[in-house]
C-alpha positions as CSV (number, residue, x, y, z in Angstrom):
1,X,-57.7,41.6,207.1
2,X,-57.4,39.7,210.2
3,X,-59.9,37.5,211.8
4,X,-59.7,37.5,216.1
5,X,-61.6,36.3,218.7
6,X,-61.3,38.5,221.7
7,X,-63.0,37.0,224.2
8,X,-62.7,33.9,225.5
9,X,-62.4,31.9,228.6
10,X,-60.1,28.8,230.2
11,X,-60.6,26.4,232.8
12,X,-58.7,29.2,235.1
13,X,-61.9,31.5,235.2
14,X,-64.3,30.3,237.7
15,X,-67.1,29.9,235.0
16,X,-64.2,28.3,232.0
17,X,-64.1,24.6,231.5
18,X,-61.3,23.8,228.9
19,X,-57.2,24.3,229.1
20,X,-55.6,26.9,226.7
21,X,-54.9,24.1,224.3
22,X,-58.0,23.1,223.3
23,X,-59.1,27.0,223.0
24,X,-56.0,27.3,220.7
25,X,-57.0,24.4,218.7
26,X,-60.5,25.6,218.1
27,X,-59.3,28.7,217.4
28,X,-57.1,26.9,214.6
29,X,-59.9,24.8,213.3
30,X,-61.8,27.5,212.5
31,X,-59.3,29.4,210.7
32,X,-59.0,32.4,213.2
33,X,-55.4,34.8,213.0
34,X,-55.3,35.4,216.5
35,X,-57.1,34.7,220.0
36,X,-57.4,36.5,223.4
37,X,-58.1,34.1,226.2
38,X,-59.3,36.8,228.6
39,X,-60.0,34.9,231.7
40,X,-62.1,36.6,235.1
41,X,-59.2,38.8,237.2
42,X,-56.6,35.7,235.8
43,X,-53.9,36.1,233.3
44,X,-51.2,33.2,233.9
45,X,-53.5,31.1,231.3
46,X,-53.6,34.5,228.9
47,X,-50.1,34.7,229.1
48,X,-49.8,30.5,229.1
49,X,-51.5,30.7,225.8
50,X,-49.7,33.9,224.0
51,X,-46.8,31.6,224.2
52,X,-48.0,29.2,222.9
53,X,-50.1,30.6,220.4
54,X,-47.6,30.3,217.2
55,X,-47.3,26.6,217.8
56,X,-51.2,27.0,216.3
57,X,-50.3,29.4,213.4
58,X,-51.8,32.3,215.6
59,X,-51.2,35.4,217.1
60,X,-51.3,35.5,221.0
61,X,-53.1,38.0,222.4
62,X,-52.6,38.2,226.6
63,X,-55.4,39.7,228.3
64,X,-57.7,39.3,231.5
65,X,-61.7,40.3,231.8
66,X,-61.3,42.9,235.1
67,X,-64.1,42.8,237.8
68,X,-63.8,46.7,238.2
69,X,-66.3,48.5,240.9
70,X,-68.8,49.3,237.7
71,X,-68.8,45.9,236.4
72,X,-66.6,44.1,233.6
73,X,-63.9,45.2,231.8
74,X,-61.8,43.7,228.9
75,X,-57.8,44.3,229.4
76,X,-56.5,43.8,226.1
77,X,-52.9,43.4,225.3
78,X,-52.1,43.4,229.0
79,X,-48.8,41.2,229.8
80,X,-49.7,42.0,234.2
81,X,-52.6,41.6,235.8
82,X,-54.9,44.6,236.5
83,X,-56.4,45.2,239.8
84,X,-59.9,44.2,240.9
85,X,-62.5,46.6,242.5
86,X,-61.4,50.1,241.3
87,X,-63.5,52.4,240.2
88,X,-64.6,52.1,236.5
89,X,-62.0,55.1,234.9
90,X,-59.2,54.2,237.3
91,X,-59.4,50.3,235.6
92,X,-59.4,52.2,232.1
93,X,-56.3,54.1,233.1
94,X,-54.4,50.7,234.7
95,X,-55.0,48.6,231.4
96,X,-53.8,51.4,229.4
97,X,-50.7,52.2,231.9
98,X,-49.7,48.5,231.2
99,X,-49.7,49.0,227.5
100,X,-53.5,47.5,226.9
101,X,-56.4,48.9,225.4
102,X,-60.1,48.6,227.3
103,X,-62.8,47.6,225.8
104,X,-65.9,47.3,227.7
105,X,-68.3,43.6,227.3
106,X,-71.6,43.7,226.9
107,X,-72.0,47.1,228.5
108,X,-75.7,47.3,228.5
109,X,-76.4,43.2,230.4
110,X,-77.2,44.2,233.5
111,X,-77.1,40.6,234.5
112,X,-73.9,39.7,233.1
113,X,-72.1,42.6,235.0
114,X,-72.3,45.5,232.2
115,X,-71.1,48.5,233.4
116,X,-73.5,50.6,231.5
117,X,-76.2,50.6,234.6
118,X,-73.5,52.0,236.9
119,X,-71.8,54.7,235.1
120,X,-72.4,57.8,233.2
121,X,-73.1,57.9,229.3
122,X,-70.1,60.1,229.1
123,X,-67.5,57.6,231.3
124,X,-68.5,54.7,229.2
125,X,-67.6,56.5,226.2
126,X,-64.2,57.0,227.3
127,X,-62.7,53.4,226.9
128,X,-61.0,52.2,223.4
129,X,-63.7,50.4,222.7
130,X,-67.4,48.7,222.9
131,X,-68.1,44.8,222.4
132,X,-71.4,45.6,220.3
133,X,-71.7,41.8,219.5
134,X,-71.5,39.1,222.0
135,X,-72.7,35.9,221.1
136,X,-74.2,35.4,224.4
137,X,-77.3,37.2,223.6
138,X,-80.8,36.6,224.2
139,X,-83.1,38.5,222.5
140,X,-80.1,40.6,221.0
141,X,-81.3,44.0,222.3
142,X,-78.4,44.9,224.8
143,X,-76.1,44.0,221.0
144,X,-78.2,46.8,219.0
145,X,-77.9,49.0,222.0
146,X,-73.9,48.7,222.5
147,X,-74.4,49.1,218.4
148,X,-76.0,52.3,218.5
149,X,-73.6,54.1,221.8
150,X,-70.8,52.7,219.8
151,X,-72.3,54.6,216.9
152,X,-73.4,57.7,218.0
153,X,-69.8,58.4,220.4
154,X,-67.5,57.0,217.3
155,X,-66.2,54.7,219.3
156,X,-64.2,51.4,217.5
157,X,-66.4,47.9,217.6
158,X,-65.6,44.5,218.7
159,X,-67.3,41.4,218.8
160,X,-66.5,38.1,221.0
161,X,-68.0,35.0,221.9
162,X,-67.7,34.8,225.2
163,X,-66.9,31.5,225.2
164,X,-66.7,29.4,228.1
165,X,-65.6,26.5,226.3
166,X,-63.7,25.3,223.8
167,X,-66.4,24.9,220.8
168,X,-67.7,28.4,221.1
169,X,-64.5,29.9,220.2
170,X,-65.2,31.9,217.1
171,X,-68.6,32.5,217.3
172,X,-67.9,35.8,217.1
173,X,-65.3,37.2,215.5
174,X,-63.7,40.9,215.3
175,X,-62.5,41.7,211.7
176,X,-59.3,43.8,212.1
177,X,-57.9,45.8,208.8
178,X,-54.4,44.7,208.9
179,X,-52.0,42.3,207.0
180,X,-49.6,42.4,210.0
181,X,-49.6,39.2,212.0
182,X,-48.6,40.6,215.7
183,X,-50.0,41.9,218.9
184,X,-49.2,45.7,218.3
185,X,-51.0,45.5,214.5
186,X,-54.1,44.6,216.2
187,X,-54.1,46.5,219.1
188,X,-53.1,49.8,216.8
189,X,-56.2,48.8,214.3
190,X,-58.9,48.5,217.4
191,X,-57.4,51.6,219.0
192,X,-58.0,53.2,215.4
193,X,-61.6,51.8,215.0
194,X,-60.3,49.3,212.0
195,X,-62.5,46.5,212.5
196,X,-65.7,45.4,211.8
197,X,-67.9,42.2,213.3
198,X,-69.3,39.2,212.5
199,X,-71.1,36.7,214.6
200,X,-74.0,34.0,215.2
201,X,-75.7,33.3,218.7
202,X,-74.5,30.7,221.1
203,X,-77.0,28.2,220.4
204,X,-79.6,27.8,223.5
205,X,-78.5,24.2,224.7
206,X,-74.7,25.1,225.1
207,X,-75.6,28.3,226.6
208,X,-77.1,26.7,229.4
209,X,-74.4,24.3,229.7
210,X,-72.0,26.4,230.0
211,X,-74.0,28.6,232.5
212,X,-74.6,25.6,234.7
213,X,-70.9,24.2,234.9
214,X,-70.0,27.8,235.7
215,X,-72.2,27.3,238.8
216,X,-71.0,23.9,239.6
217,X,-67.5,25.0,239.3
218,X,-68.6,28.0,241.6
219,X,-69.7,26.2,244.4
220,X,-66.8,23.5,244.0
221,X,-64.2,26.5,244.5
222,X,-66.5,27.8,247.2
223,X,-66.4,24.5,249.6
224,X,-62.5,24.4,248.7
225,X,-62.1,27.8,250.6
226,X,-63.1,25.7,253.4
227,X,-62.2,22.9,253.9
């Protein structure tokens, strides 16, 4: 059994603060097998950190979070980036066409671009997976609800942090039933609903922290577009 963290974000996400490094060294500290940095529509710092991964005693797992037309999109095991703005099956069928599997965050947060709101019951349970635990949560009801679609389709789970910095890495952690340390393990044990998840909140404070250095960060790449 493998412990992962499949969703997590560098300083090359608009909203990330911290290099790969210090995600792989949290990841380490806190005794994970693997880690996905899954930046917004970026993957040279995924793919920056695959590579380096081993140096950390981990598995590297490249990936990107696609902005697709519906919302949010986790490209899993991706090695090229997938493109933005398409419509919601055309993004499942490009991360799958590049080897990936698509797992959709926090489907049912409106406010944190969940696709749930903008396609059909039936679309959403087409992709390889749900994240039914995000530590992001507020009152936790978008979790129980991603829980229960998950649930009632058959669809395999996943949890992730969300982390937009390093200390969060871990929070939540997808529990993969293999003994094989490497990408295609993994990717074979979600795709065959061999996981299970574990997780605690982001605690408040850092939530908000790392909410408001996303904005900062925002409007600092913002004024660089012009001038």
């Amino acid at each position: 059994m493998l412990s992962v963290e499949l969703h997590s974000h560098s300083a090359r996400s608009y909203d990330g603060r911290d290099p790969v490094e210090m995600l792989l060294e949290q990841a380490r500290a806190v005794g994970l097998d693997a880690l996905a940095v899954t930046d917004h529509d970026e993957i040279d710092a995924s793919l920056d950190a695959a590579e380096k991964a081993g140096e950390y005693g981990l598995v590297g797992i490249p990936g990107m979070e696609v902005t697709s037309a519906a919302g949010h999109v986790l490209a899993i095991g991706v090695r090229e980036a997938v493109p933005t703005g398409l419509p919601f099956d055309e993004t499942l069928s490009e991360i799958r066409a590049r080897g990936g599997i698509a797992v959709v965050p926090h489907p049912f947060q409106e406010s944190r671009s969940g696709v749930a709101a903008n396609v059909s019951r039936r679309d959403l349970a087409s992709a390889d997976a749900i994240e039914i635990y995000n530590s992001r949560l507020l009152t936790g009801r978008a979790n129980r609800q991603a829980e229960r679609f998950a649930d009632e389709h058959g669809l395999p789970t996943t949890a992730g942090s969300d982390a937009h910095i390093a200390e969060m890495v871990g929070q939540a952690v997808t529990r993969v039933d293999t003994d094989e340390r490497s990408l295609d393990a993994i990717l074979d044990a979600i795709r065959d609903g061999r996981t299970s998840v574990e997780g605690t909140r982001t605690p408040w404070r850092v939530s908000f922290r790392q909410a408001a250095g996303g904005a900062k960060r925002r409007v600092k790449n913002r004024l660089r577009e012009f001038f």
